[in-house]
C-alpha positions in Angstrom: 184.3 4.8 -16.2 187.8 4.6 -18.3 190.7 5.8 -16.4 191.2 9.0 -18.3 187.6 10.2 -17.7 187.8 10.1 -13.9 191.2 11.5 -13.8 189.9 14.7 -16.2 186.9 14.7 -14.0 189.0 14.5 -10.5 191.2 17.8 -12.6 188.1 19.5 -12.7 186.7 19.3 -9.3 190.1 20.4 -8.2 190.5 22.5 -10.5 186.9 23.9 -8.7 188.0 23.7 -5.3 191.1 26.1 -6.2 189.1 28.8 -7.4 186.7 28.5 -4.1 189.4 28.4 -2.1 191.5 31.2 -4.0 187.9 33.2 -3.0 187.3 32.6 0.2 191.1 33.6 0.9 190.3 37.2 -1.0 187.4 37.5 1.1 188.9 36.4 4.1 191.8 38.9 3.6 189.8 41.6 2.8 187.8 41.3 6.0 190.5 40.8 8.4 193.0 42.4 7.0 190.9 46.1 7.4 193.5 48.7 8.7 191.9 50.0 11.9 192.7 53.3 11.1 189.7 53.0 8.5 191.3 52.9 4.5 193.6 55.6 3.1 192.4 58.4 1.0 192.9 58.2 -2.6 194.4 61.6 -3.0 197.4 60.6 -0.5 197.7 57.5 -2.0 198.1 59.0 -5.3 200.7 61.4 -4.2 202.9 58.3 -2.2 202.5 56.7 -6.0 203.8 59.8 -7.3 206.7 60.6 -4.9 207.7 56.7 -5.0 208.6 57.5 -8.6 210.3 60.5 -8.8 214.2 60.2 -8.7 215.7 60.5 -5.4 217.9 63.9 -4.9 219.6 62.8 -2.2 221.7 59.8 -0.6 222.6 58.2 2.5 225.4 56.5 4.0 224.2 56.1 6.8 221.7 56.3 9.7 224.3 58.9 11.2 224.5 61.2 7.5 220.6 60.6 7.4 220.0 62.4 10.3 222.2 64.9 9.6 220.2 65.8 6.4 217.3 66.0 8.8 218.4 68.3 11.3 219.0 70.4 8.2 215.5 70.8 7.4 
């Protein structure tokens, strides 16, 4: 075999190997990575989503100002 054939058919076999290995990691990560807690519901994650994006309407200094605002509440 000329040169540039086996080094296009060694880029395809790794090339192969990436995408099996890219999928056994998302399979291995989806497995062990399960939150014992069991998964979150989709309404509160939609609401987290939601409040993540909303301006913030207030602002810290500090831990000590922080827990000020709390004791507030």
């Amino acid at each position: 075999m000329p040169q540039s054939a086996t080094v296009k058919k060694l880029n395809t076999e790794v090339g192969a190997l990436k995408r099996e290995v890219r999928t056994l990691h998302s399979f291995l990560i989806s497995v062990v990575g399960r939150d014992d807690e069991g998964a979150y519901r989709p309404r509160f994650v939609r609401e987290m989503l939601k409040a993540a994006r909303e301006k913030p309407t207030r602002s810290f200094r500090d831990a000590r100002s922080f827990l000020a605002e709390l004791e507030r509440v």
